[in-house]
C-alpha positions as semicolon CSV with decimal commas, in nm:
position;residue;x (nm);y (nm);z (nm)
1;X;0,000;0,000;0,000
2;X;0,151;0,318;-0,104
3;X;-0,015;0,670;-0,107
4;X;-0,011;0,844;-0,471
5;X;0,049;1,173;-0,269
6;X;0,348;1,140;-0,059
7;X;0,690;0,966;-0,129
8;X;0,592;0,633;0,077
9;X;0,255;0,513;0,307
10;X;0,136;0,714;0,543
11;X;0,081;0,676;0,920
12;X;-0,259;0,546;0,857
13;X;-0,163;0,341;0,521
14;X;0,145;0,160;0,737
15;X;-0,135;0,089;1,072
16;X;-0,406;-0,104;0,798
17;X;-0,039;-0,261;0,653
18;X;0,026;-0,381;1,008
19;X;-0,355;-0,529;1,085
20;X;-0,332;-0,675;0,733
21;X;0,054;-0,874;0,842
22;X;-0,112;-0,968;1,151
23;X;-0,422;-1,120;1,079
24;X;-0,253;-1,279;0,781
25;X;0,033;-1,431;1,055
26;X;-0,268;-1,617;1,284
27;X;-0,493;-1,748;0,991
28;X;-0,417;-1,983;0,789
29;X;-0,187;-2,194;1,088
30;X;-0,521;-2,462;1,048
31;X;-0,547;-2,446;0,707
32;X;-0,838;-2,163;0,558
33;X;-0,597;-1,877;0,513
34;X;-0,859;-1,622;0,508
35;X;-0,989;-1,692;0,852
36;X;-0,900;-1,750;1,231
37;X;-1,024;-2,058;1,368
38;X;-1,098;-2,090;1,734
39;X;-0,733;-2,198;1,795
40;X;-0,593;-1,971;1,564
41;X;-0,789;-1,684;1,753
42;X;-0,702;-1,793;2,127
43;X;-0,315;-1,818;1,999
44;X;-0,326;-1,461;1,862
45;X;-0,542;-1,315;2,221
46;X;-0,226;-1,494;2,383
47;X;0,037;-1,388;2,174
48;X;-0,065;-1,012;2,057
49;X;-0,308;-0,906;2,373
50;X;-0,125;-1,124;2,664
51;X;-0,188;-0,829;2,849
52;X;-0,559;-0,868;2,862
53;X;-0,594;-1,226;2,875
54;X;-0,327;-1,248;3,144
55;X;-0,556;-1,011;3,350
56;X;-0,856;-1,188;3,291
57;X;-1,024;-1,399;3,619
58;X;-1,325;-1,539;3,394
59;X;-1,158;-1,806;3,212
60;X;-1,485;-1,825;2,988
61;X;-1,397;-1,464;2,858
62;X;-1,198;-1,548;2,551
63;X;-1,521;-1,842;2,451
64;X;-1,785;-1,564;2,456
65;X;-1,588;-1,309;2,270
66;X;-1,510;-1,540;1,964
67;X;-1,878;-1,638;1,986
68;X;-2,001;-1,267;1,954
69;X;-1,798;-1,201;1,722
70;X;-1,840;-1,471;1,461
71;X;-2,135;-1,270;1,351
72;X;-2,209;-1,572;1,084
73;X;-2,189;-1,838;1,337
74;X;-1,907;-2,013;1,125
75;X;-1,695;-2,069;1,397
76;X;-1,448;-1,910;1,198
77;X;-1,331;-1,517;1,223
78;X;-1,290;-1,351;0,896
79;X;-1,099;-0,997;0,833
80;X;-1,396;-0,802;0,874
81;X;-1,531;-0,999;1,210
82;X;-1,130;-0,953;1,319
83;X;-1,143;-0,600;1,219
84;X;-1,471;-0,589;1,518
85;X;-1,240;-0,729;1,782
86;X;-0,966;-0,462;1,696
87;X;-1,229;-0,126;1,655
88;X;-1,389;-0,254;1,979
89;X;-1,048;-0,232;2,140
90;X;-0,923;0,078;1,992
91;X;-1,294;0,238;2,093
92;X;-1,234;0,123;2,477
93;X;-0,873;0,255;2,488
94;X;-1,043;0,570;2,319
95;X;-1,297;0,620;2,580
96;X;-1,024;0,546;2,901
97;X;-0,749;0,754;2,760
98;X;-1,009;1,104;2,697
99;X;-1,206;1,019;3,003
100;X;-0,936;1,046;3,234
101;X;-0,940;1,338;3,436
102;X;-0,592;1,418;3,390
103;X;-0,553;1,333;3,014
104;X;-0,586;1,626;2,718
105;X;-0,571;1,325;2,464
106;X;-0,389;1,096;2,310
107;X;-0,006;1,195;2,310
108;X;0,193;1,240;1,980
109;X;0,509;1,036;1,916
């Protein structure tokens, strides 16, 4: 992905290039490369979010979210149904880092 307007991709172009290298580095591991099975799914929670699941006492937690969202009740996750798990995550962090009393937003690098 490379933007027409700028001498490489930008910011946003290299975040969807890094969701894209992700996704594409879970699925597949069980054989249908456009999807995460259950196991493929639990391995990436593990691997790329150990941070939540580590901090989670329900052990149930990481069952009910593939269940909710598999919206086609394949038990498989596609890109888009992957793409849920990561706005849903990026919308929480959103909503703690502008609703804390001492924050003026997110920070630039």
């Amino acid at each position: 992905m490379s933007s027409k307007y700028s001498g490489g991709p930008t910011e946003t172009e290299r975040c969807i290039e890094s969701l894209l290298a992700v996704f594409q580095r879970y699925a597949g591991r069980d054989g249908n490369a456009t999807s995460l099975s259950k196991k493929e799914f639990l391995t990436f929670m593990n691997t790329e979010l150990a941070s939540f699941t580590k901090n989670q006492k329900d052990p149930g937690v990481l069952d009910r979210m593939m269940k909710k969202l598999d919206m086609n009740n394949d038990g498989q996750l596609d890109f888009g149904e992957f793409l849920n798990l990561i706005g849903g995550l990026a919308q929480a962090c959103h909503v703690q880092v502008t609703s804390s009393p001492t924050s003026s937003g997110p920070q630039r690098p």
